[in-house]
C-alpha positions in Angstrom: 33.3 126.9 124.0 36.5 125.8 124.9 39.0 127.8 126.2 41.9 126.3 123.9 40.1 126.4 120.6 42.6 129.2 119.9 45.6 128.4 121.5 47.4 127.5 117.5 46.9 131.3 117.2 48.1 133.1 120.5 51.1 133.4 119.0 50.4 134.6 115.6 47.6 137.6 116.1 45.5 139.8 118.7 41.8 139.7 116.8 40.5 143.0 117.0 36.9 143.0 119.0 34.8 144.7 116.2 34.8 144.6 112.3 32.2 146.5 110.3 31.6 144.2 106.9 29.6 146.5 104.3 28.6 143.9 101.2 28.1 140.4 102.6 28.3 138.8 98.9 31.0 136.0 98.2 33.5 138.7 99.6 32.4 139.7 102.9 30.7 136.3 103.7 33.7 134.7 103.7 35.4 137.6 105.6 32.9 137.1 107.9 33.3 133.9 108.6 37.6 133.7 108.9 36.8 136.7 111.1 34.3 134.6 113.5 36.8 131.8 113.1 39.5 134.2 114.4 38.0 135.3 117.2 36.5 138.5 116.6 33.4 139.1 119.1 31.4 141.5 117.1 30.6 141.5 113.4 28.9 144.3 112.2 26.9 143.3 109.1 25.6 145.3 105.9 23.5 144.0 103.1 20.1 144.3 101.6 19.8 142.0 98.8 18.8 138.8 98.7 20.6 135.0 97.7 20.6 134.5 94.3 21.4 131.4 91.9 24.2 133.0 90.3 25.9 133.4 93.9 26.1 129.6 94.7 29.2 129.3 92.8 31.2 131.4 95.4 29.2 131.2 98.7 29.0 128.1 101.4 24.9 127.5 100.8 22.6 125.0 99.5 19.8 125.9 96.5 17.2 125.5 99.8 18.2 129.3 100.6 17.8 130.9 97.6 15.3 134.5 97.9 16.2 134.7 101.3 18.1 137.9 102.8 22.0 137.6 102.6 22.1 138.4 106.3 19.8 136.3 107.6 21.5 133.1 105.9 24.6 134.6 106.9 23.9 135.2 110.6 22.5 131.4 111.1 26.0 130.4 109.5 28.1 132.2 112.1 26.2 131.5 114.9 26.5 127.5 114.3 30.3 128.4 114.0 30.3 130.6 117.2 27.1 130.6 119.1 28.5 133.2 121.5 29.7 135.8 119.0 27.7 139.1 118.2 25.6 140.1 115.5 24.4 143.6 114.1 22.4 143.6 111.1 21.9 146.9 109.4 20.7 146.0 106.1 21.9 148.7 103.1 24.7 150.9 104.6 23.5 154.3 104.7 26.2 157.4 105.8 23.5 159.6 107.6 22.5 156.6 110.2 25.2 154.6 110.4 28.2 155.7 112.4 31.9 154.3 112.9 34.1 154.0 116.3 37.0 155.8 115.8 39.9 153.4 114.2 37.7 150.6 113.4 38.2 148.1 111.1 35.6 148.8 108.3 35.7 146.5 105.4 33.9 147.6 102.3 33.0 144.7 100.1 30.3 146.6 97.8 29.9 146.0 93.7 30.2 149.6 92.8 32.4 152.5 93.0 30.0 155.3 93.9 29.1 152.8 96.9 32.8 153.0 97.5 33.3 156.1 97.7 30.5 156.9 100.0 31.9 154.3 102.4 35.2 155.9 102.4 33.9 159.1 102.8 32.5 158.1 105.8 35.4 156.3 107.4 37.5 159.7 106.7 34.9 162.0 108.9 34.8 158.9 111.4 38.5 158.3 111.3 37.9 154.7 111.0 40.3 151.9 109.0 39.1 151.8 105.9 40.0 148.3 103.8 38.5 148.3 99.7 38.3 144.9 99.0 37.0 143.6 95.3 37.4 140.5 93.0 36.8 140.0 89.5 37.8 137.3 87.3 40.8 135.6 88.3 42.4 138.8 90.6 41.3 140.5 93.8 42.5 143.5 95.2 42.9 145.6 98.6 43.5 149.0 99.0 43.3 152.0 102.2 40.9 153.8 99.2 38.6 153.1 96.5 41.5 151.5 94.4 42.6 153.2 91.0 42.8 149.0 89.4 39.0 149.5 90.2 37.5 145.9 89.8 33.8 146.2 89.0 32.9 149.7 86.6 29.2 151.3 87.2 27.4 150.2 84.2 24.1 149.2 83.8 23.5 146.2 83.2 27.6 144.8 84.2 27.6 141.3 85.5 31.5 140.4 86.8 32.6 138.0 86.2 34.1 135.5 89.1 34.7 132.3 91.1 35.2 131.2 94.0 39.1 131.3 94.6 39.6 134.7 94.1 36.4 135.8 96.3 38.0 133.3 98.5 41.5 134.9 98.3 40.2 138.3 98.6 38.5 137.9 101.6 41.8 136.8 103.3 43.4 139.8 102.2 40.6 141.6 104.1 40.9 139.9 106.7 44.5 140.0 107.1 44.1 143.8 106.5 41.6 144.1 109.5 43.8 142.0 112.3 47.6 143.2 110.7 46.8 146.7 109.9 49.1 146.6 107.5 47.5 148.2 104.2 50.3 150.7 103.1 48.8 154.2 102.5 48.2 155.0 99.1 48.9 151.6 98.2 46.5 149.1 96.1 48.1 145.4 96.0 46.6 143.1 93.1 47.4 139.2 93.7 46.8 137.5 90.0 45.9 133.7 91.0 46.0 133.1 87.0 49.5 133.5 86.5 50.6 133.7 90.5 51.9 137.3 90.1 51.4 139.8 92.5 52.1 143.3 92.4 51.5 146.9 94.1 50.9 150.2 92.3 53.6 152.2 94.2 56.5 150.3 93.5 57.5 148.9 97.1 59.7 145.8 97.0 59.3 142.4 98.0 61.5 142.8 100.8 60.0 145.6 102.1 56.5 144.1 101.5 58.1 141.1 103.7 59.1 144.1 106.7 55.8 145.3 106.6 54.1 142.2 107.6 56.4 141.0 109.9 56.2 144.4 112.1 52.6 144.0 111.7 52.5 140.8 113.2 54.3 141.8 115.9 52.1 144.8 116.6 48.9 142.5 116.3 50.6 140.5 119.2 51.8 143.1 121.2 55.6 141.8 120.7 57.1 145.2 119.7 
């Protein structure tokens, strides 16, 4: 690997070492694989189902993969895009065995609420950053908490539906959300690609939106 493949980004951000990914559907594949383009050195992977038709409209792979564990497809992905990065594969996400490091970035990509919450839970007793991601339709969303605009109810039977720009988009806010830090507490921000409107649900301004990000960046890059 060369040692310049990420000199275009010195300036703009500090990758963090390790990001938890729980849900590695459209969502947290492609947060996966920005955050292996980034830089990070350690993903650490959740996900027990398997590739399905209905996914191929949202995810980078070929009908050849389909029945075969999200992870697995996943893994052999980011390892062709960085063959020295590291991999931990945990399968379903499960509170009483899996642990967090204190402040780490913990991205929580899951379908329903309940699964939500028990992922919050746990990054409250852990202290870890929490980041709710979800997409649905043409809007995504990212919250510090299982947002109130939940995306995706818990009902039987519920298909959402979505394609692949918002997953796309959603996964950037993740990731953005992992190396800036910058998820304002109590805060759920909903970017509408339909009609290009953004908002938040706790009435902070553009300008301030625009403050928050830039002494983000400089945090991310140490230039404080």
């Amino acid at each position: 690997m060369t040692e310049n493949i990420y000199d275009r980004q010195q300036e703009l951000i500090a990758p963090p070492r390790v990001v938890h990914i729980i849900g590695c559907g459209g969502v947290g594949t492609w947060a996966a694989i920005m955050l292996a383009l980034a830089g990070v050195r350690h993903l650490h992977l959740y996900d027990d189902d398997v590739v399905d038709e209905s996914n191929l409209n949202r995810l980078p792979y070929t009908a050849k993969v389909l029945g075969k564990p999200k992870l697995q497809i996943l893994s052999s992905t980011l390892t062709k895009l960085r063959p020295d990065i590291e991999l931990t594969l945990h399968g379903r996400f499960q509170p009483l065995l899996h642990k967090f490091e204190r402040s780490v970035a913990v991205i929580g990509a899951v379908d329903t609420m309940s699964d939500r919450q028990i992922i919050y839970k746990a990054c409250q007793e852990s202290d870890a950053y929490y980041i709710d991601i979800g997409a649905e339709g043409h809007r995504c969303t990212v919250s510090d908490s299982p947002a109130d605009w939940a995306l995706v109810e818990d009902r039987a039977g519920y298909f959402t539906p979505i394609w692949v720009a918002p997953v796309v988009a959603a996964a950037s806010l993740a990731v953005s959300a992992a190396i800036y830090r910058n998820v304002q507490t109590n805060q759920t921000f909903m970017l509408d690609l339909l009609n290009m409107e953004k908002e938040t649900d706790d009435g902070i301004s553009t300008e301030e939106t625009i403050e928050n990000t830039e002494a983000a960046i400089r945090a991310a890059t140490g230039r404080d």
